[in-house]
C-alpha positions in Angstrom: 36.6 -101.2 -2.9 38.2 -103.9 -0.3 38.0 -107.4 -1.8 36.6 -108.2 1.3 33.4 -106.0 0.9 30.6 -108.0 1.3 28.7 -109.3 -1.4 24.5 -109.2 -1.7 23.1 -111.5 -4.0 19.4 -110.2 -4.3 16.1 -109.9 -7.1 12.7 -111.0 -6.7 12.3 -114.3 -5.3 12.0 -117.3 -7.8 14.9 -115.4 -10.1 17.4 -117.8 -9.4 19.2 -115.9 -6.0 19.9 -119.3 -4.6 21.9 -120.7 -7.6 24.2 -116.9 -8.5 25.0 -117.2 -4.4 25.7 -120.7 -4.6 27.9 -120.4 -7.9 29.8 -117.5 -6.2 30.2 -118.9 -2.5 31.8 -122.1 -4.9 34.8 -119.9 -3.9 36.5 -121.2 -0.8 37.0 -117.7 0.9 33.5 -116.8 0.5 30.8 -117.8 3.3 27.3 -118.3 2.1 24.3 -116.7 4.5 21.1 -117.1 4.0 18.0 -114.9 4.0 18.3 -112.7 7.1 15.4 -110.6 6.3 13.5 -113.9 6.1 10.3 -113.4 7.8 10.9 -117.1 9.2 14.6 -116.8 9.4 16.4 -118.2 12.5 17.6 -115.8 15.3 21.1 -117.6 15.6 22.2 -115.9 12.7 20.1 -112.5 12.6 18.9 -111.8 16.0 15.9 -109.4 14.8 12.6 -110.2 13.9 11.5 -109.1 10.6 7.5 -108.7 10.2 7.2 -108.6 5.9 8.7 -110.2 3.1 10.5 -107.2 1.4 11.0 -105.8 4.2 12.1 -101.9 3.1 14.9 -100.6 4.7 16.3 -96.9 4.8 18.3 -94.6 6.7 15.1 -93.6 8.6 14.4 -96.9 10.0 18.1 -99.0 9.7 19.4 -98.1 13.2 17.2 -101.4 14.1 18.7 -103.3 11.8 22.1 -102.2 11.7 24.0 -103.6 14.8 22.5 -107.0 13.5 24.0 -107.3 10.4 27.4 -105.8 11.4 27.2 -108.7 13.8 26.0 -111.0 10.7 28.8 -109.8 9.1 31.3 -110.3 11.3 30.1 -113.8 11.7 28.5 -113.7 15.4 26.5 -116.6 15.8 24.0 -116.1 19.0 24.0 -119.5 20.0 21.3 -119.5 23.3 19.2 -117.7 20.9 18.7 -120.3 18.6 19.2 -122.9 20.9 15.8 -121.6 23.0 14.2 -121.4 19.6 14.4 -125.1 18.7 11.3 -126.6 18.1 12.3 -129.6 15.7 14.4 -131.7 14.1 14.9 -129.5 11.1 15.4 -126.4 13.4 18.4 -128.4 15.1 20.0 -129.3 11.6 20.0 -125.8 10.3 21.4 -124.7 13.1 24.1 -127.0 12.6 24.4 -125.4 9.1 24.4 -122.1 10.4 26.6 -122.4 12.8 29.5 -124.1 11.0 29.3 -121.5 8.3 29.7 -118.8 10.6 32.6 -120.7 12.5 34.3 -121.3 8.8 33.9 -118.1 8.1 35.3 -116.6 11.3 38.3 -119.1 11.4 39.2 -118.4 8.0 38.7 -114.6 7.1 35.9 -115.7 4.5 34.3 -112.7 2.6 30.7 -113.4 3.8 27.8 -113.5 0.9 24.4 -112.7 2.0 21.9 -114.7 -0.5 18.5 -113.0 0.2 16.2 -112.0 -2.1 13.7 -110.2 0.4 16.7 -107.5 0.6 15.6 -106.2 -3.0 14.3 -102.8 -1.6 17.2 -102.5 0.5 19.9 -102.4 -2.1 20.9 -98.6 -1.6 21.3 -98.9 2.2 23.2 -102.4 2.2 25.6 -100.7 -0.1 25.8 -97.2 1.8 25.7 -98.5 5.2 27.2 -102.0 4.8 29.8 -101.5 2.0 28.5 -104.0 0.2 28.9 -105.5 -3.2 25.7 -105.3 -5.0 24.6 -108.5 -7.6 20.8 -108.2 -8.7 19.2 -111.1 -10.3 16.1 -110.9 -13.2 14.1 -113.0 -14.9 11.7 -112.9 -17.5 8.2 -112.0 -16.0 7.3 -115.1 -17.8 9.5 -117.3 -16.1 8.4 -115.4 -12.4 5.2 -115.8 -12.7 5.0 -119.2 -14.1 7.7 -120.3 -11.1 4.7 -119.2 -8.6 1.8 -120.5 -10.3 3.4 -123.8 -10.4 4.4 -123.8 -6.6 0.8 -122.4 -6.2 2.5 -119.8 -3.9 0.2 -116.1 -3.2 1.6 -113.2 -2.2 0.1 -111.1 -0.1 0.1 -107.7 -0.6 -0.7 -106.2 2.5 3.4 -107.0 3.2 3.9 -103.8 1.2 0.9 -101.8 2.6 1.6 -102.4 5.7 5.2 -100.5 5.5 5.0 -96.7 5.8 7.9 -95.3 4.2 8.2 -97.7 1.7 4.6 -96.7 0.5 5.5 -93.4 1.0 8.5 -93.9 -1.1 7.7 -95.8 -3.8 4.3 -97.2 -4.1 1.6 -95.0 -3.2 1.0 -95.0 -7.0 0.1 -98.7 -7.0 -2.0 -98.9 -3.5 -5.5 -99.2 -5.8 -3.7 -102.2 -7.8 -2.8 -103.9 -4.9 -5.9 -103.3 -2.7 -8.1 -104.9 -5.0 -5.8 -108.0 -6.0 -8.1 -110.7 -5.5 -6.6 -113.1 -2.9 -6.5 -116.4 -5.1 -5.4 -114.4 -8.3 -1.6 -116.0 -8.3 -1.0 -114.8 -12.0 -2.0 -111.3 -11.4 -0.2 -111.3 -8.0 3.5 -112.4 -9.7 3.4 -110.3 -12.4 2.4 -106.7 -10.4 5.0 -107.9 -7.8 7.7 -108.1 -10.9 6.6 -104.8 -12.1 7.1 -103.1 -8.3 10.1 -104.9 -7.7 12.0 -104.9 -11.3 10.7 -100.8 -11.7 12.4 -100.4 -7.9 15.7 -102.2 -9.4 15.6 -100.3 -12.7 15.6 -97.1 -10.9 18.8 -98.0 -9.1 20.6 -97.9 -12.4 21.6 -94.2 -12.4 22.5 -93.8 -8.5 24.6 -96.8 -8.2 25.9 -98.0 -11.7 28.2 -100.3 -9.9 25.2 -102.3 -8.9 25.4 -105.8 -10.6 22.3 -106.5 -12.7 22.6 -110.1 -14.3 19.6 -111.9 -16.3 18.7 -115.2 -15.0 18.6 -116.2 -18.8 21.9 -115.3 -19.9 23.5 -117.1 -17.4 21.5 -119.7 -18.0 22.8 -119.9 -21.5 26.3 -119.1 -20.8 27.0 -120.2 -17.0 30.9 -120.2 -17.6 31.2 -117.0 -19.2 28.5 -115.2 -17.3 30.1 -116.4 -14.1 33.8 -115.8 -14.8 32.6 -112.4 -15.8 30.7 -111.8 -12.3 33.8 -113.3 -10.3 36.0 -111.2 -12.3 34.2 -107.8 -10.9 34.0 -109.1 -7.7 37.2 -109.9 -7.3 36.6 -113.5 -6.5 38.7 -116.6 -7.9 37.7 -118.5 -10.8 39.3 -121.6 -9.9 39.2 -124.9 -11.7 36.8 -126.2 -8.4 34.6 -123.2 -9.4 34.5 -124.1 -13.0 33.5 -128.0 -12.3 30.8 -126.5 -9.7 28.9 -124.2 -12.1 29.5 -126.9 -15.0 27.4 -129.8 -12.6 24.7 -127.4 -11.5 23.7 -126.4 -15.1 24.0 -129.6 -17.0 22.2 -130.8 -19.6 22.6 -134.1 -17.7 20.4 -132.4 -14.9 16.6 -132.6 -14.9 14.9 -129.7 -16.9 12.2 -128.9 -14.3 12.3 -129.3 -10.6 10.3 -131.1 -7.9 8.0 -128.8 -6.4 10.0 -130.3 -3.0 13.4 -129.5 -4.2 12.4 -125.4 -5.2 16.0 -124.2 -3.9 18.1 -127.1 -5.9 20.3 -125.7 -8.0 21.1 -128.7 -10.1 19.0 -128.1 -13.2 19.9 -128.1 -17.3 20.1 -124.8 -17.8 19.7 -124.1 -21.2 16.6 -126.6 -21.3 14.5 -124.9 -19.0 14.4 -121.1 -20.1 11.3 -122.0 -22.3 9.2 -123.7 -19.3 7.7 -120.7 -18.8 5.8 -121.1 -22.1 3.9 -124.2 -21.7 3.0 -123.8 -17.9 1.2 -120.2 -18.9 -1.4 -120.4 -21.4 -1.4 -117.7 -24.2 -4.1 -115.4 -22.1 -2.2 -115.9 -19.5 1.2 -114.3 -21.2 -1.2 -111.4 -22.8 -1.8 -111.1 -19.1 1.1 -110.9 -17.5 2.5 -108.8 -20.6 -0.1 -105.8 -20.1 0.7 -105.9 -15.9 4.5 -105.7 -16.6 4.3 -103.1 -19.5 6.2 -100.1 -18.9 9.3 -102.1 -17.0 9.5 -105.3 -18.4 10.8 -103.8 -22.2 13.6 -102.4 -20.2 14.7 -105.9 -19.4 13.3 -107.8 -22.1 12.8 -107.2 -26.0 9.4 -108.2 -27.8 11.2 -111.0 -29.5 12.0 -112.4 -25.5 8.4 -112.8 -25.3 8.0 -115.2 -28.1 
């Protein structure tokens, strides 16, 4: 494939997405996008509205996606749009952002890199329809569900049953589970949402072995090797700039847990903060989240990962 093939940089969110895009837009002919599918994305850079988070997308329904990403990825900004959707301050500074990523990446020819986590489902048809380069991010359930109970962040199921084909497709099987997921049950929430969404990405492993599956932990341990590695297949440049980048953002200089206003930072110590997991979960709570995962998790993670 063309060097210029776009890249995907997806997983569940809370799996560290933002910090593998970052780390690989650190290369100065790649343009960093983020989160089209979004439910509160702005329309200046994706122009359609997207209902659900994990939004499913197929050849039966991508015709009304399709134009809008070939637009995305040909770096069309649609300026009035966001421009009659400005509402604050904030809204006028991203589109600020947006818009001088998308002019970069027009001017110069940069490979574009969609950062989106919510595109998880979608792999197969971003790589069929879209061409795209495929880099899949996991974490230990663990470290998900801790991530979510310490942000206090629900997730509300009825974003998959409300989504015919992908219910049809993949998870009629768990419709009873998610029905009767109590609303304010955030541990039981996280960890059936990693089982859907890691037995979805495990499935992908036969049909498209080119897909990139990296472990949030062993990059974590090993950022320059793991990286180099992932630039290497992607047929990105690991320049000195590159090296310096993904050395400041996982230094044990950096704090080892973030503020719960700075959740997409990507300056943190690594190394440090693979165990975190461990002391925000109590022991029930990892039996828990053990016996919801079981049956996908051990094809990520050994035993001795859990201890």
């Amino acid at each position: 494939m063309s060097d210029l093939n776009p890249i995907l940089v997806t997983g569940s969110h809370r799996s560290g997405t933002t910090w593998v895009g970052k780390m690989l837009a650190a290369d100065a002919d790649t343009a960093y996008i983020s989160e089209p599918l979004n439910v509160l994305h702005r329309p200046g850079l994706f122009r359609v509205p997207v209902a659900n988070w994990y939004t499913y997308i197929t050849d039966e329904n991508g015709a009304e996606y399709l134009l809008a990403f070939n637009e995305l990825l040909n770096f069309q900004y649609h300026t009035w749009l966001e421009i009659a959707s400005l509402r604050s301050v904030k809204d006028f500074l991203r589109m600020g952002r947006d818009f001088h990523a998308f002019f970069n990446g027009s001017m110069h020819g940069q490979r574009a890199l969609i950062k989106d986590p919510f595109a998880v489902f979608s792999t197969p048809w971003f790589a069929k329809q879209l061409n795209c380069h495929v880099v899949i991010t996991a974490r230990h359930p663990g470290g998900f569900v801790s991530s979510l109970k310490r942000l206090g962040w629900n997730f509300d199921f009825n974003n998959f049953l409300s989504q015919p084909l992908f219910m049809r497709d993949h998870l009629e099987g768990d419709r009873a589970q998610m029905e009767s997921m109590p609303k304010d049950d955030i541990v039981g929430q996280a960890a059936l949402l990693w089982k859907i969404i890691y037995r979805f990405v495990h499935g992908t492993r036969s049909q498209f072995p080119q897909f990139q599956i990296v472990r949030h932990e062993d990059l974590s341990r090993d950022p320059i090797g793991g990286y180099q590695s992932l630039y290497r297949s992607l047929g990105l440049n690991f320049t000195e700039r590159v090296k310096d980048t993904i050395q400041n953002s996982s230094s044990s200089e950096n704090p080892v847990r973030l503020a719960k206003n700075k959740t997409h930072s990507v300056k943190l110590d690594s190394r440090a903060s693979l165990d975190n997991w461990k002391k925000i979960l109590s022991p029930e709570e990892i039996t828990r989240v053990r016996k919801i995962t079981e049956g996908v998790s051990e094809t990520f993670y050994s035993d001795e990962e859990w201890k």
